[in-house]
BAFI-570578 format. One record per residue: residue in one letter; x, y, z of N, C-alpha, C in turn. Coordinates in steps of 0.05 Angstrom, whole numbers, plus 5000, padded with zeros to 4 digits. Layout:
N
("A",(X,Y,Z),(X,Y,Z),(X,Y,Z))
...
This chain:
87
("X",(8814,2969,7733),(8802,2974,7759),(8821,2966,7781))
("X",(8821,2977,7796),(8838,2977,7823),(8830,2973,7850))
("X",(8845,2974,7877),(8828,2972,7902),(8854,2979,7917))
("X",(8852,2997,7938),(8864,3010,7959),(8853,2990,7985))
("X",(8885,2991,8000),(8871,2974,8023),(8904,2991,8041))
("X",(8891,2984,8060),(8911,2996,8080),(8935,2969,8081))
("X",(8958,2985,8087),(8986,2967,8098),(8975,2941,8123))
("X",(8968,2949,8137),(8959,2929,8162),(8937,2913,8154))
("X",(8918,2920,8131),(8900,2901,8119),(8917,2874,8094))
("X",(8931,2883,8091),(8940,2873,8064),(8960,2858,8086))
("X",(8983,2857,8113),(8999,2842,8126),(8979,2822,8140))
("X",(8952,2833,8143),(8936,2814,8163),(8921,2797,8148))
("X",(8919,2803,8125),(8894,2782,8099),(8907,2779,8078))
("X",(8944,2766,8077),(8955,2764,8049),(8946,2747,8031))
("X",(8937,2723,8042),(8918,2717,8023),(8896,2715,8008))
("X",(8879,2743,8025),(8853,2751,8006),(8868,2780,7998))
("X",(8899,2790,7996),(8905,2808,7987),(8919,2801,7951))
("X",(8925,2775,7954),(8934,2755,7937),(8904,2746,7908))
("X",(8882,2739,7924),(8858,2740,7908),(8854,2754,7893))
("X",(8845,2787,7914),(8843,2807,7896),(8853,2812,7881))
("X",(8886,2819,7875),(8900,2812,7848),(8900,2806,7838))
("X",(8888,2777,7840),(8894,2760,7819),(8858,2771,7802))
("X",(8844,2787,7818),(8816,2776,7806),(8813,2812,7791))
("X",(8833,2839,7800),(8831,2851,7796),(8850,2864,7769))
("X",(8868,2852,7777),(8898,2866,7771),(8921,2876,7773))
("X",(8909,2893,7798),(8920,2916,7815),(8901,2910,7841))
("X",(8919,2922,7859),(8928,2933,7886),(8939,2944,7899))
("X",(8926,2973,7902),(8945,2996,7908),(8941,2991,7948))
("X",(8972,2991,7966),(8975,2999,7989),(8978,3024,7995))
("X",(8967,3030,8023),(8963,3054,8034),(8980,3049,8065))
("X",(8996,3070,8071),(9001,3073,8095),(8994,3099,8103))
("X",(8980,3113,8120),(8978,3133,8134),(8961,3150,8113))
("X",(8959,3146,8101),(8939,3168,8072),(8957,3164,8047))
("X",(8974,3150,8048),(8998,3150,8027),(9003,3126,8008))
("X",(9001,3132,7988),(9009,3102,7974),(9027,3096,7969))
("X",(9040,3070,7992),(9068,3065,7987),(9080,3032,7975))
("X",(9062,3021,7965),(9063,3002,7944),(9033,2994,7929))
("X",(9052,2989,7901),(9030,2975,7884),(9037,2946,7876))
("X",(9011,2930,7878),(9015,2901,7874),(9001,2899,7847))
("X",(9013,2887,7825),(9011,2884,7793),(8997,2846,7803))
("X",(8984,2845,7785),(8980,2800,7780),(9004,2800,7754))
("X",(9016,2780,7749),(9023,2778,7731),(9020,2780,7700))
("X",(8996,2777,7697),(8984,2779,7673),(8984,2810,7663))
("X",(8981,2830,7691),(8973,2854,7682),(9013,2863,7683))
("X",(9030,2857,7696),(9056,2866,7701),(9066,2857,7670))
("X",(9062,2833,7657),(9067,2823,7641),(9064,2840,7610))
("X",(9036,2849,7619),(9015,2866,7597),(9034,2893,7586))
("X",(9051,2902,7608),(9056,2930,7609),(9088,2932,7590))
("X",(9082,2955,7570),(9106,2951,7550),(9141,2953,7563))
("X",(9150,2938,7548),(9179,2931,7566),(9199,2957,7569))
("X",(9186,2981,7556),(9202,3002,7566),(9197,3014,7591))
("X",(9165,3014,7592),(9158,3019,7621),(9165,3009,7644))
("X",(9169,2983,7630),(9186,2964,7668),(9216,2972,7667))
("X",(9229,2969,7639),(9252,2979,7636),(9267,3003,7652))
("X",(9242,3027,7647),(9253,3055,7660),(9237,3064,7683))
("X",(9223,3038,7689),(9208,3054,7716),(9224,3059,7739))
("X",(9257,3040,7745),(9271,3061,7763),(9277,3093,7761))
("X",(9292,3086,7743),(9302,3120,7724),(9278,3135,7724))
("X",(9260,3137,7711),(9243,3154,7714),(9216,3155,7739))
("X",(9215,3143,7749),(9200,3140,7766),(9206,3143,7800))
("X",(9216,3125,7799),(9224,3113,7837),(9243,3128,7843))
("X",(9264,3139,7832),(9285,3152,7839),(9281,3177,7845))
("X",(9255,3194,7845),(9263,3225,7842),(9244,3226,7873))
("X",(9229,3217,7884),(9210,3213,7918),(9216,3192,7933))
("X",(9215,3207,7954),(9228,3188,7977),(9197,3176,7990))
("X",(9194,3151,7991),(9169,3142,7997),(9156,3153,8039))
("X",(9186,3164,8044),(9185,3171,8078),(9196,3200,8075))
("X",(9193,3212,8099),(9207,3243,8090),(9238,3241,8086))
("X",(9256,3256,8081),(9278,3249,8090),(9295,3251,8110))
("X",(9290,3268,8127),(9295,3270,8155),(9294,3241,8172))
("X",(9278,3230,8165),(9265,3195,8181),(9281,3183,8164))
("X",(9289,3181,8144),(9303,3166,8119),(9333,3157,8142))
("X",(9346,3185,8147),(9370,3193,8148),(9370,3184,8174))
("X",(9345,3183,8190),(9347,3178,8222),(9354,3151,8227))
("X",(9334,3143,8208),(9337,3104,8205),(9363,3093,8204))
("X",(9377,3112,8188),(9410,3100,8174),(9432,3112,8202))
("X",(9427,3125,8220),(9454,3134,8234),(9450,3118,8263))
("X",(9472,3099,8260),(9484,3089,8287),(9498,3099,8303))
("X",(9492,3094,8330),(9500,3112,8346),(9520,3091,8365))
("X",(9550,3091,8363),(9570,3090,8369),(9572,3092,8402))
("X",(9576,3088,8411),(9584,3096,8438),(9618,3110,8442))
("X",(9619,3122,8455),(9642,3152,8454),(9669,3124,8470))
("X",(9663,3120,8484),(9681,3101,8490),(9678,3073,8501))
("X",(9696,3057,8505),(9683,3028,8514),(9691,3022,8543))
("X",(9670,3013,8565),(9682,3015,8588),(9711,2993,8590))
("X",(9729,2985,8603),(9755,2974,8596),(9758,2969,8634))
("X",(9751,2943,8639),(9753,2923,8666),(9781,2909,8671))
């Protein structure tokens, strides 16, 4: 069993976001309609066979960009100034 809670609920109540894990298992985050993290308790992260944690980059995380990529790419480019004024 699980529980969805929004990004701004889970930064404003980390420690009744902390409970529920521990009392659930899971805790899936939501930002905007989107689920962009899951919180495991240890017992349940622990539970899960070691190939699955093994290849959950490779197979998993690597193939969706959790933002579009346009915003990805916007985030990363610094913008230089063309020249430096010189007094």
């Amino acid at each position: 069993m699980s529980k969805r809670i929004s990004a701004s609920d889970a930064k404003n109540n980390f420690g009744g976001l902390l409970d529920d894990v521990a009392a659930l298992g899971r805790v899936d985050i939501v930002k905007h309609g989107r689920l962009v993290a899951v919180v495991l308790s240890a017992r349940t992260f622990n539970s899960l066979p070691a190939a699955a944690v093994a290849g959950a980059h490779d197979d998993q995380w690597g193939k969706k960009h959790m933002i579009p990529p346009e915003l990805a790419r916007a985030a990363r480019v610094l913008k230089y100034p063309n020249a430096f004024d010189e007094e």
